[in-house]
C-alpha positions in Angstrom: 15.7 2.3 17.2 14.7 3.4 13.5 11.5 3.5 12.6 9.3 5.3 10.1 7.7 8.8 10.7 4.2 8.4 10.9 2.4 9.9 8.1 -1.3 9.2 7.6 -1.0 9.5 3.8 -4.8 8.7 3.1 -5.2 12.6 4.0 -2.8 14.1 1.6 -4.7 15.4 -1.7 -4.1 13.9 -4.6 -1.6 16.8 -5.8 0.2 16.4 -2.2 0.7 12.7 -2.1 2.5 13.8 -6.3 4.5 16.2 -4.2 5.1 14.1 -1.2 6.4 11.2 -3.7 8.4 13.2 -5.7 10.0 15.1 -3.0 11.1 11.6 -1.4 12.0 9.9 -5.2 14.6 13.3 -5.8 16.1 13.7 -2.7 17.2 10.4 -2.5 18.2 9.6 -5.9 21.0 13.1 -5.5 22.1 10.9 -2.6 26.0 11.4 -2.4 26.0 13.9 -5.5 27.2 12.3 -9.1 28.7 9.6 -7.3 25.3 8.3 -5.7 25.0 6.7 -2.9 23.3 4.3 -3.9 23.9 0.6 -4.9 21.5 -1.6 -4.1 19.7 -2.9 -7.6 16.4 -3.5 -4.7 16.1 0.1 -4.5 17.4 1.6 -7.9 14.5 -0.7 -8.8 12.2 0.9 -6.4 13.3 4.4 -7.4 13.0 3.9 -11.4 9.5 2.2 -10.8 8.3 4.9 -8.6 10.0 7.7 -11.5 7.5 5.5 -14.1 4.5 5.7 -12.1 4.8 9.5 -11.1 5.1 10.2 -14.7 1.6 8.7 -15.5 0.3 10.3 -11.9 1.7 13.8 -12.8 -0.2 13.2 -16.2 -3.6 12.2 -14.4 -3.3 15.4 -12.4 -2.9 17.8 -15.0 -5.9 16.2 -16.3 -8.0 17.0 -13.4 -6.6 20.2 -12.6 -8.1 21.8 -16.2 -10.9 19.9 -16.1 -14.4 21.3 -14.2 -16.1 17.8 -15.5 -13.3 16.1 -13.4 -13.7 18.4 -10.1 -17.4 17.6 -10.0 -16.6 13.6 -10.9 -13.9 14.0 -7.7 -16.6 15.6 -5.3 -19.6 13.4 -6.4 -17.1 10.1 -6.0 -16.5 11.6 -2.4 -19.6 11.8 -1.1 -20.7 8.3 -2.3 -17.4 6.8 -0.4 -18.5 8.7 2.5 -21.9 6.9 2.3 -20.4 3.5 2.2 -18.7 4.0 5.1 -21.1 5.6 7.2 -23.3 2.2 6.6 -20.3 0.1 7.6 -19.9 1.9 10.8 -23.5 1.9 11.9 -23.4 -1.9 11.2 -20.2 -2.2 13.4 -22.5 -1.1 16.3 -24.3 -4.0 16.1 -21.9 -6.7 16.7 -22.1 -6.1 20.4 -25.8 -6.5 20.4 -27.4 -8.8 22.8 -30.8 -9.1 20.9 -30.0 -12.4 19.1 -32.3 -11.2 16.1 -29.7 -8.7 15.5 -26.7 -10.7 16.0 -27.4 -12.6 13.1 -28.2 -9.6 10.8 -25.0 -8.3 11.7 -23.3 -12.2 10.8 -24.9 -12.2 7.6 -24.7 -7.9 6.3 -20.6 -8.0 7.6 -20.4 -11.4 5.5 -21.8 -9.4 2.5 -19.8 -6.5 2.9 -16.8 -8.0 3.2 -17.4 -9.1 0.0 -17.3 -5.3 -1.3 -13.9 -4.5 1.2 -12.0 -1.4 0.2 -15.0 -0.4 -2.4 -14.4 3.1 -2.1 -10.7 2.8 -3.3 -11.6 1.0 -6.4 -11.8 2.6 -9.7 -14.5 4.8 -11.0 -16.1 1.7 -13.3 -15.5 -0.8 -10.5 -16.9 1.4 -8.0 -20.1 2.6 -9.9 -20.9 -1.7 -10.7 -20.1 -2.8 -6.7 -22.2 -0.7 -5.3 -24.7 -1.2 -8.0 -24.5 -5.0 -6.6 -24.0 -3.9 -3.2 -27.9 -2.1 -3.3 -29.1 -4.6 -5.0 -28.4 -7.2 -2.6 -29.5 -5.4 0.2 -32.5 -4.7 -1.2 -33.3 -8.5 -2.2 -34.7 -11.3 -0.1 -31.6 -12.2 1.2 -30.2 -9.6 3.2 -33.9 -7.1 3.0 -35.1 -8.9 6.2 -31.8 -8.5 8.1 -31.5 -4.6 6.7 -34.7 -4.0 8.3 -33.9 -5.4 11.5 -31.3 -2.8 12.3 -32.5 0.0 10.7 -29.6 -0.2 7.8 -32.7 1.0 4.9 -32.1 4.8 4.9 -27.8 4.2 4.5 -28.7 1.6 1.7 -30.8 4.3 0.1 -28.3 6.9 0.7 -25.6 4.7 -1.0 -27.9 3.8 -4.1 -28.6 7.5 -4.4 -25.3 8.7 -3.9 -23.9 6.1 -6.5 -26.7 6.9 -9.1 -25.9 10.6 -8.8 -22.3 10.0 -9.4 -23.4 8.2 -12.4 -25.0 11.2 -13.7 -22.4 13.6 -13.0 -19.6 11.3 -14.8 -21.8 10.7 -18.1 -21.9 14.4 -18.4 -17.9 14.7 -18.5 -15.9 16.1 -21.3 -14.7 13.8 -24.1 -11.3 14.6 -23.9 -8.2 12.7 -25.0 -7.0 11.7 -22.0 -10.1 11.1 -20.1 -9.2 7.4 -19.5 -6.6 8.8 -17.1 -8.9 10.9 -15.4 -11.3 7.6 -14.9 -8.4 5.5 -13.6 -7.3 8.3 -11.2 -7.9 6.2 -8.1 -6.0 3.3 -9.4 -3.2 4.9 -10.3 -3.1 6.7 -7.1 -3.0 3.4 -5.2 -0.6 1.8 -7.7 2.0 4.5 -6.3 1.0 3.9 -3.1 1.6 0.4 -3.0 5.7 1.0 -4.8 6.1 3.7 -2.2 4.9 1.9 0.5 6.8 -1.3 -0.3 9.5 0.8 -1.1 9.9 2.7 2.5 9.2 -0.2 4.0 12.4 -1.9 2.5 14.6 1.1 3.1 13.5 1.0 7.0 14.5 -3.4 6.9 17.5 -2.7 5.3 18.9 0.2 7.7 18.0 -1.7 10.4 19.7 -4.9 9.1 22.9 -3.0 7.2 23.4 0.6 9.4 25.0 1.5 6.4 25.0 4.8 5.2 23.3 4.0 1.8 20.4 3.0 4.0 20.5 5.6 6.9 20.5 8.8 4.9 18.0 7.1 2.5 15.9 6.5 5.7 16.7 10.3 7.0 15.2 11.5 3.3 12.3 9.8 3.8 12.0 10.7 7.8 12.6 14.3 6.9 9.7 14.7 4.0 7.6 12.6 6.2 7.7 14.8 9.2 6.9 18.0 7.4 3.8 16.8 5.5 2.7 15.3 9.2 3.0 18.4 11.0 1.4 20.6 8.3 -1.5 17.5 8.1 -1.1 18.6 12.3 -1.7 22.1 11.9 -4.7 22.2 9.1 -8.0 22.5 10.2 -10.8 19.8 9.4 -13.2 21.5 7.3 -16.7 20.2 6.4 -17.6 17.7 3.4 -16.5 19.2 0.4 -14.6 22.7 1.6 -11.7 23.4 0.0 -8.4 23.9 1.7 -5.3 24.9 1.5 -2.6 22.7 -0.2 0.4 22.3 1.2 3.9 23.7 -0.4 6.4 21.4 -1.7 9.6 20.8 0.5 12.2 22.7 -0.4 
């Protein structure tokens, strides 16, 4: 049965999911040699929209690469996802609860949060305003009385201080020409994302449905650059908040 290598590709740097793309993008568009293989307009449509967007990624990466502002915007931006999620989990705990008092603050806090789903993969700008709204909801009448009810106060301060210090570190960053880039980094990471996923996803239906060989060695391309950034992700040791480590190599 064909399926997809599994590839959790959250955990690829932003320079490794570049190289993962482009690795995938030029092995399959030299498919078959000058006569490519390839002749579905789905997936020459796939290919030339993923070619666009790595163009504008590459650029985006360059920009962070020379730029210490950038670094510092990256690692601040880290640590306040981190402390958006660490409130979500402790929250989760609570829907099992069998004090009723808490039942309902967890009804009403996942109701508010849902609200602010995904948060951490917006943009800079969008970011810095949610959780600006985020705090201040939890802080107001509303929600304050169910925040205090499970103990939820010190992660909401940890957010709102986490958020506010991001602030500072991003007003400090270079004026440079292409600093819009570097502020839409996220979103133009996930913009990618969402072509290649779509894209991998089709090649998978249409080998299944056609067992052609456009299709197969299209889905053996992908399989192949899949497995080796898996298995390295396998191998590399999780290292604490903000530790650098070693990125991994292009595919040959």
């Amino acid at each position: 049965m064909k399926t997809l290598e599994p590839l959790n590709v959250a955990r690829l740097s932003n320079l490794e999911f570049g190289q993962h793309t482009k690795s995938i993008h030029k092995n399959i568009s030299v498919l078959g040699g000058a006569e490519s293989i390839i002749t579905d307009s789905v997936l020459i449509s796939y290919l030339a929209n993923i070619d666009s967007n790595i163009t504008i990624y590459d650029k985006a990466i360059k920009q962070i690469a020379k730029s210490d502002e950038t670094v510092k915007i990256e690692a601040s931006d880290k640590l306040r996802d981190t402390s958006v999620t660490a409130a979500i989990r402790y929250l989760s705990v609570f829907e099992l609860s069998d004090v009723e008092a808490e039942q309902l603050a967890f009804a009403s806090l996942d109701t508010l949060f849902s609200v602010y789903k995904g948060i951490q993969n917006w943009n800079y700008e969008e970011e810095t305003n949610g959780i600006d709204n985020l705090t201040t909801d939890l802080t107001g009448t509303k929600y304050k009385p169910h925040v205090d009810t499970i103990g939820l106060t010190r992660y909401v301060t940890r957010i709102k201080l986490a958020n506010d210090a991001f602030k500072l570190v991003f007003e400090k960053r270079t004026q440079e020409v292409s600093s819009k880039e570097v502020y839409d980094v996220k979103a133009i990471r996930n913009e990618l994302k969402t072509i290649y996923t779509d894209a991998v996803d089709y090649i998978l239906s249409m080998a299944k449905a056609k067992n052609t060989d456009e299709y197969n060695q299209t889905l053996n391309v992908v399989n192949t650059v899949r497995k080796y950034y898996s298995d390295t992700l396998a191998k590399r040791k999780s290292g604490k908040n903000g530790d650098e480590v070693t990125p991994i190599p292009p595919i040959i």
